[in-house]
MIMIKE-584632 format. One record per atom (N, C-alpha, C, CB): x, y, z; residue number from 1; atom name; residue in one letter. Coordinates in Angstrom, 3 decimals, decimal comma. Glycine has a CB too. Layout:
# MIMIKE-584632
<<X; Y; Z>; NUM; CA; a> ...
This chain:
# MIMIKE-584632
<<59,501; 31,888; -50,187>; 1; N; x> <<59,797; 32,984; -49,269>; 1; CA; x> <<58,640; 33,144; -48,283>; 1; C; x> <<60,046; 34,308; -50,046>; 1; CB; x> <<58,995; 33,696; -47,212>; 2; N; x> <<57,926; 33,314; -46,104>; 2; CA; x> <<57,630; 34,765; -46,135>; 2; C; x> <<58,408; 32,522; -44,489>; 2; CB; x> <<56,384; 35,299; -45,663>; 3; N; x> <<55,889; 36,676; -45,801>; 3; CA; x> <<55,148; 36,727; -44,623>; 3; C; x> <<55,059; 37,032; -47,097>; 3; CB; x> <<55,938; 37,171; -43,598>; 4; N; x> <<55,269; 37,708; -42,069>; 4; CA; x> <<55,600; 39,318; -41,743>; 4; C; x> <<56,044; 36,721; -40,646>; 4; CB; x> <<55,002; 39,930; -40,943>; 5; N; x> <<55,336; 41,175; -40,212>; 5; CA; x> <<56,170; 41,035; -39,129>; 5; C; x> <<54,229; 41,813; -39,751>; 5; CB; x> <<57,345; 41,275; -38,724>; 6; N; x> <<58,547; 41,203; -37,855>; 6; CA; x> <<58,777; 42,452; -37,027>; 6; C; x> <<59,772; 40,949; -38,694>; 6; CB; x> <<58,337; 42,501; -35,450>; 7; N; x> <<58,586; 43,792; -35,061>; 7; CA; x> <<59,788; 43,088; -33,994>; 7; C; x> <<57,116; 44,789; -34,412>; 7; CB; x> <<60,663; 43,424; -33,996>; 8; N; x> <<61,524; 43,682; -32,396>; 8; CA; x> <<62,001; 44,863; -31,949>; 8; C; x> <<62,789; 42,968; -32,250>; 8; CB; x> <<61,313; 44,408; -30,518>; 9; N; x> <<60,968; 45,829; -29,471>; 9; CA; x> <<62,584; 45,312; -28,600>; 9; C; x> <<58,861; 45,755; -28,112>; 9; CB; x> <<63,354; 46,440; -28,382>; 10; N; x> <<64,507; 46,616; -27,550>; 10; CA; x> <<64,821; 47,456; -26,778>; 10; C; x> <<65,319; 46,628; -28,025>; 10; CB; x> <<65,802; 47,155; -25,524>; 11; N; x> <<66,207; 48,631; -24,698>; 11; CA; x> <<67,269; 48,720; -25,420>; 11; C; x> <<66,526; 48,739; -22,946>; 11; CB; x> <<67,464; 50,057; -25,971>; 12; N; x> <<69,001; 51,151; -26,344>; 12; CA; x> <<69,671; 51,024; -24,768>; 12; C; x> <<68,535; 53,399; -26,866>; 12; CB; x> <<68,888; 51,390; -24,034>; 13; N; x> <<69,678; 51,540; -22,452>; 13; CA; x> <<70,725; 50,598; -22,336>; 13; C; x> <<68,682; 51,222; -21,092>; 13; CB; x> <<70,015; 48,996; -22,363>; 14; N; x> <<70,793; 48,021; -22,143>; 14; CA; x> <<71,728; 47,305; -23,060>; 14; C; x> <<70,116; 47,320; -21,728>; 14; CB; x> <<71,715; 48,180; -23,888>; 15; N; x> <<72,497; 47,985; -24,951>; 15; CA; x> <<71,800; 46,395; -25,770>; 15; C; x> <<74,211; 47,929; -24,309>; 15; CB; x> <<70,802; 46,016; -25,973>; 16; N; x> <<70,119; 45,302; -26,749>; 16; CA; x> <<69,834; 45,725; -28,143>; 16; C; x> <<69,115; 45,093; -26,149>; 16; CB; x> <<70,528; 46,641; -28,976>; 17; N; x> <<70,390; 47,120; -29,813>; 17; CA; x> <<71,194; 45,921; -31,325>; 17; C; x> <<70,882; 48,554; -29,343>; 17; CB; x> <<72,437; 45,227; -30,504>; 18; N; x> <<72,769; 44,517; -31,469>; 18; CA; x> <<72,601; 43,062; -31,481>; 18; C; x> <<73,862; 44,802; -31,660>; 18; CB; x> <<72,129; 42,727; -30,347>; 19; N; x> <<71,107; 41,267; -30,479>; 19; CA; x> <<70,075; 41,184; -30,775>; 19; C; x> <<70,839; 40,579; -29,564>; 19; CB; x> <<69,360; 42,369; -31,300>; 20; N; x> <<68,292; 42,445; -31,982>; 20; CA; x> <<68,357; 42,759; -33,785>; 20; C; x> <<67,604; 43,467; -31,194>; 20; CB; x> <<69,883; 43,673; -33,411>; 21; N; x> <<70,183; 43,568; -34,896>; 21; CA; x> <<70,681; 42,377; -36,112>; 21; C; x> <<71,042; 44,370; -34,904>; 21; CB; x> <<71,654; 41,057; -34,981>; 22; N; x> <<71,699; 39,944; -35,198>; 22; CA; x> <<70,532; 39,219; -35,344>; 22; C; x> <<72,352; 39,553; -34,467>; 22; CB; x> <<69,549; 40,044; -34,706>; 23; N; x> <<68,111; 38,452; -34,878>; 23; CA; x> <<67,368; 39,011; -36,443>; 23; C; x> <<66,189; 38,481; -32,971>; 23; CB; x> <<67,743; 40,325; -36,418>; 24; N; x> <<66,947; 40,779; -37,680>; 24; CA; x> <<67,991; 40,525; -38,793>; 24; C; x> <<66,412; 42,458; -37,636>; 24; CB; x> <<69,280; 40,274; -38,885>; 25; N; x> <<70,019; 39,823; -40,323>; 25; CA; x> <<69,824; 38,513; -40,529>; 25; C; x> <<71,587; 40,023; -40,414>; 25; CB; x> <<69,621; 37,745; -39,218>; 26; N; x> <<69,689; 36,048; -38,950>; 26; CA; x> <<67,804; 35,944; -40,070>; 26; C; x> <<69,622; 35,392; -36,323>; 26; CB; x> <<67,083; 36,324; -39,377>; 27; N; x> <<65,625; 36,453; -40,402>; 27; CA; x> <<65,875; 36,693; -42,001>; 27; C; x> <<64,638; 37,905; -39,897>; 27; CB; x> <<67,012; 37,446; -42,202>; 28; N; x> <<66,489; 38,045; -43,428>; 28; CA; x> <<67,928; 36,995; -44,055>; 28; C; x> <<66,383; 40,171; -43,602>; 28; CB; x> <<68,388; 36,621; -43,820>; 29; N; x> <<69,394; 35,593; -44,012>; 29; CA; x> <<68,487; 34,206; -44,181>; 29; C; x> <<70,509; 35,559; -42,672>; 29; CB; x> <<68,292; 34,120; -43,490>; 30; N; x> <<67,010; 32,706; -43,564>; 30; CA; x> <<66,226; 32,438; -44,436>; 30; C; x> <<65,999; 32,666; -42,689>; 30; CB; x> <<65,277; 34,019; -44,166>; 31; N; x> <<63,987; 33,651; -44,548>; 31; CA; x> <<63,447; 34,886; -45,561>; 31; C; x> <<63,055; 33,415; -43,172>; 31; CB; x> <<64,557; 35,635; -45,525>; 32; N; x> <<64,038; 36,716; -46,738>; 32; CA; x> <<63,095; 37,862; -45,916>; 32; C; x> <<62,925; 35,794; -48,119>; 32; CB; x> <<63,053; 37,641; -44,877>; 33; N; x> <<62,226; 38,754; -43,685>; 33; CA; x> <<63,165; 39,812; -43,780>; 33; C; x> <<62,046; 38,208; -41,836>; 33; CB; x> <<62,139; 41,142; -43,680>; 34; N; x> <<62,472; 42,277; -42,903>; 34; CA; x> <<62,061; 42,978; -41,817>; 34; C; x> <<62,482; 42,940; -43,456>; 34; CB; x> <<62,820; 42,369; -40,518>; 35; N; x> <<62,285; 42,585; -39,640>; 35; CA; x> <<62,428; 44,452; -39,599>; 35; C; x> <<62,854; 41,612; -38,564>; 35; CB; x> <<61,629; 44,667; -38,428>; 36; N; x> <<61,821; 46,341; -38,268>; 36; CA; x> <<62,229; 45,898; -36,800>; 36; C; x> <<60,236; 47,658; -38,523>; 36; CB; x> <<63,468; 47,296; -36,227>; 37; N; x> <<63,910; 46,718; -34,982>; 37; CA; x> <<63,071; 48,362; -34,468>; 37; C; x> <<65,980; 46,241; -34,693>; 37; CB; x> <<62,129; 48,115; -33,111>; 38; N; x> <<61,577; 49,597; -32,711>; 38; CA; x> <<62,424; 49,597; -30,985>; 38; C; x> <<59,316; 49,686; -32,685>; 38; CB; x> <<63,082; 50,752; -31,608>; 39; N; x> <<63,574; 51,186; -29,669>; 39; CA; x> <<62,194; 51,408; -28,366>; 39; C; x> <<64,522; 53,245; -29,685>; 39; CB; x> <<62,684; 50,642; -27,534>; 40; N; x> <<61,613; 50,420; -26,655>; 40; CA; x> <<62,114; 51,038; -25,129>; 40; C; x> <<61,246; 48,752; -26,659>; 40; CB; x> <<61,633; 52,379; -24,554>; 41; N; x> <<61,997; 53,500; -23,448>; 41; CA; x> <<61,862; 51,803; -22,055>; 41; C; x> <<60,273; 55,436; -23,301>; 41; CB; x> <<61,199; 50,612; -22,341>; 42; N; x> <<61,192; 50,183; -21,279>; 42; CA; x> <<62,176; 49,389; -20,745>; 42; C; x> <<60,298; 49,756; -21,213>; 42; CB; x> <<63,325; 49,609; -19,235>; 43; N; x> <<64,099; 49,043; -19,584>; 43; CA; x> <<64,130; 47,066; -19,424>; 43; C; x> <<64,977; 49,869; -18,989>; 43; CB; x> <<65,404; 47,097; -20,211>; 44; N; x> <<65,380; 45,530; -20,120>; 44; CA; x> <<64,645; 44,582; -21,253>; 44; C; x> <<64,679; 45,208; -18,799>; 44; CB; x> <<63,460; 45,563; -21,695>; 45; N; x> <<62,379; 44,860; -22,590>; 45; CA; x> <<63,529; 44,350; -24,092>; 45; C; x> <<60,793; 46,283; -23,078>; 45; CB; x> <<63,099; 43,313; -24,551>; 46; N; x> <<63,131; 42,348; -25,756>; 46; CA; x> <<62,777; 41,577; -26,421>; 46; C; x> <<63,508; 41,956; -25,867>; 46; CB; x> <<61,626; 42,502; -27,112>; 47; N; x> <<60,720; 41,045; -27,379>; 47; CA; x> <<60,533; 41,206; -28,603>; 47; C; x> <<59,243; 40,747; -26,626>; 47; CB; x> <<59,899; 39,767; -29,034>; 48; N; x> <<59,879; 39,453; -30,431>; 48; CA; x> <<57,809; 39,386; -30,839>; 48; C; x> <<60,967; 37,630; -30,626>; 48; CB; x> <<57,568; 40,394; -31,916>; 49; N; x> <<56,218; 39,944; -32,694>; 49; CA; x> <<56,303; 39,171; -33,739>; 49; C; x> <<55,482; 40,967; -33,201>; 49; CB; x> <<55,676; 38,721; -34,134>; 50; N; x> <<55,443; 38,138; -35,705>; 50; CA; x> <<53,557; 38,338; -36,007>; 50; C; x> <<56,045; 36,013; -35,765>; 50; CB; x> <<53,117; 39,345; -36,727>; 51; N; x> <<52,035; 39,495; -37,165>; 51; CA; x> <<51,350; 39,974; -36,023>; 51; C; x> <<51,569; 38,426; -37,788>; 51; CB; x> <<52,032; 40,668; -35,434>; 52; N; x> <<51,705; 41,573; -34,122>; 52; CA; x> <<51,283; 40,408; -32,942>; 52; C; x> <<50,236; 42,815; -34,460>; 52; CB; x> <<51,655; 38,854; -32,771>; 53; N; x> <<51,617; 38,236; -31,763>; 53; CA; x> <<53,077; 37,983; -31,454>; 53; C; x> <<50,768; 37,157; -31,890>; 53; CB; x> <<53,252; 37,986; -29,844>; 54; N; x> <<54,226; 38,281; -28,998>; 54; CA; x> <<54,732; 36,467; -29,393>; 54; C; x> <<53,678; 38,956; -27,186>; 54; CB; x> <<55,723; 36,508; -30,010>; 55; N; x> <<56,212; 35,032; -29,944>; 55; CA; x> <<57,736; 34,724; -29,149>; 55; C; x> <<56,337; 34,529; -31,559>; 55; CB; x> <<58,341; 35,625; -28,499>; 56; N; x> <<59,449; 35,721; -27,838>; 56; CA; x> <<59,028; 37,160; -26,957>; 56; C; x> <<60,812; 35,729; -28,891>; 56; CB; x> <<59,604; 36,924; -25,305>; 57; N; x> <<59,970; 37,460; -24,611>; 57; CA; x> <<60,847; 36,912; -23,292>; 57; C; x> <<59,070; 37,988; -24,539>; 57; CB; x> <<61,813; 38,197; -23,648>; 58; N; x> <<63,063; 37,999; -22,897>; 58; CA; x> <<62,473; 38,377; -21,255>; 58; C; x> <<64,448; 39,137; -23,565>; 58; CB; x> <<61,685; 38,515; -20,814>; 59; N; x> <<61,053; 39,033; -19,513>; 59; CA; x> <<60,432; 37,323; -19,205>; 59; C; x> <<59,640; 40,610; -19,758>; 59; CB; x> <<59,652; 36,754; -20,345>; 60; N; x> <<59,115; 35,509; -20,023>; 60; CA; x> <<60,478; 34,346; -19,764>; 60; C; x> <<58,044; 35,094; -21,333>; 60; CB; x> <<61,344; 34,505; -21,082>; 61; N; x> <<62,237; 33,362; -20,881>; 61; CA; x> <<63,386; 33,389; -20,458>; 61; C; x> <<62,408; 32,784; -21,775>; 61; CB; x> <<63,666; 34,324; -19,621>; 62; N; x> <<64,709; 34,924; -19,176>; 62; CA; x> <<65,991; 34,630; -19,694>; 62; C; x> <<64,713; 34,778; -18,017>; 62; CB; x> <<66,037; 34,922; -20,950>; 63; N; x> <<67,065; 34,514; -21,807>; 63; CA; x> <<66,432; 35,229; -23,127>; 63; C; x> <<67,321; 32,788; -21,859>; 63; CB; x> <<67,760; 35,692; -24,056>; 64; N; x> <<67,932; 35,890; -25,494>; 64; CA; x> <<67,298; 34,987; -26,290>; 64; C; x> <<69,220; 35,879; -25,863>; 64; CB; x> <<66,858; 35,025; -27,386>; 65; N; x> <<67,015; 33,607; -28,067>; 65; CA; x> <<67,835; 32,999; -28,773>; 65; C; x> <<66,320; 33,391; -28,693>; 65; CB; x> <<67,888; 31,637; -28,667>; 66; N; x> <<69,126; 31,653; -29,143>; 66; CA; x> <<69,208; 31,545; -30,848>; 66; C; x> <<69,832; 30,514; -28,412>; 66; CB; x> <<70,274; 31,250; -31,391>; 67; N; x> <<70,664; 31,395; -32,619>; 67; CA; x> <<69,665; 30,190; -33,279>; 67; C; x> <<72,345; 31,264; -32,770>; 67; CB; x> <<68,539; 30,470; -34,569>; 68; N; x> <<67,649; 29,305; -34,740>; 68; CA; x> <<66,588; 29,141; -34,845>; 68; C; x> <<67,662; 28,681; -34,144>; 68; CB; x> <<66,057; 29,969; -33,131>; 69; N; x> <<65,269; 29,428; -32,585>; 69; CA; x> <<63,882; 30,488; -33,281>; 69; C; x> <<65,689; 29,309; -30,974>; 69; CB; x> <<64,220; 31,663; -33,422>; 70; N; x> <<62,716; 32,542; -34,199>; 70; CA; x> <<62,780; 31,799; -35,254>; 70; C; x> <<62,704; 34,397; -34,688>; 70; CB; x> <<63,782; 31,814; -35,950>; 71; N; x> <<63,705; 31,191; -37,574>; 71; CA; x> <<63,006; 29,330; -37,461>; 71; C; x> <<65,841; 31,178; -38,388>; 71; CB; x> <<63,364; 28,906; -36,218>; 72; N; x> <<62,289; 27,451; -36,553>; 72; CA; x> <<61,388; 27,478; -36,170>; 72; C; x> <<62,485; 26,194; -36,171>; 72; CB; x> <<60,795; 28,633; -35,790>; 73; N; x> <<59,243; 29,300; -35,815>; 73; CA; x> <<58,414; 28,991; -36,575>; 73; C; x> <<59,108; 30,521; -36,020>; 73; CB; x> <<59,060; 29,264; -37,790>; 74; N; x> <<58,460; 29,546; -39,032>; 74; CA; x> <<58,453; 28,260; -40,289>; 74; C; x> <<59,259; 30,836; -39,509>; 74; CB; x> <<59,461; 26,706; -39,402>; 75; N; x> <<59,204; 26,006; -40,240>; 75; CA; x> <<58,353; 24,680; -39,385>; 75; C; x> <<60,515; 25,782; -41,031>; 75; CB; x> <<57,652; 25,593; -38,460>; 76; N; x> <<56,713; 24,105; -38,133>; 76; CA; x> <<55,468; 24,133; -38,776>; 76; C; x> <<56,300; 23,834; -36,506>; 76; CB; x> 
């Protein structure tokens, strides 16, 4: 079992509330993670920590991530 700290920061505004909720069952489906999902007042924002470093942002990659891609994070 892999043992990291999982924060994803989301806009409620933009309705990012359930692609963040998919990335946090997809983790804990995987990898036994519990991510914490924190509502974020900024809009548009979506980003992903792991051990409080920024390893996904939707502002940088102008895109979601896709289905996979946090979870093969964690097996390189």
């Amino acid at each position: 079992m892999v043992q990291a700290e999982v924060e994803i920061y989301y806009c409620n505004d933009w309705n990012y509330q359930g692609v963040a909720a998919g990335l946090a069952a997809e983790l804990k489906q995987a990898l036994g993670l519990d991510a914490k999902l924190v509502e974020d007042k900024t809009a548009g924002v979506f980003d992903v920590f792991v051990d409080e470093c920024l390893v996904f942002s939707l502002s940088d990659a102008g895109r979601f991530p896709e289905v996979g891609e946090i979870v093969a994070m964690f097996n390189q």
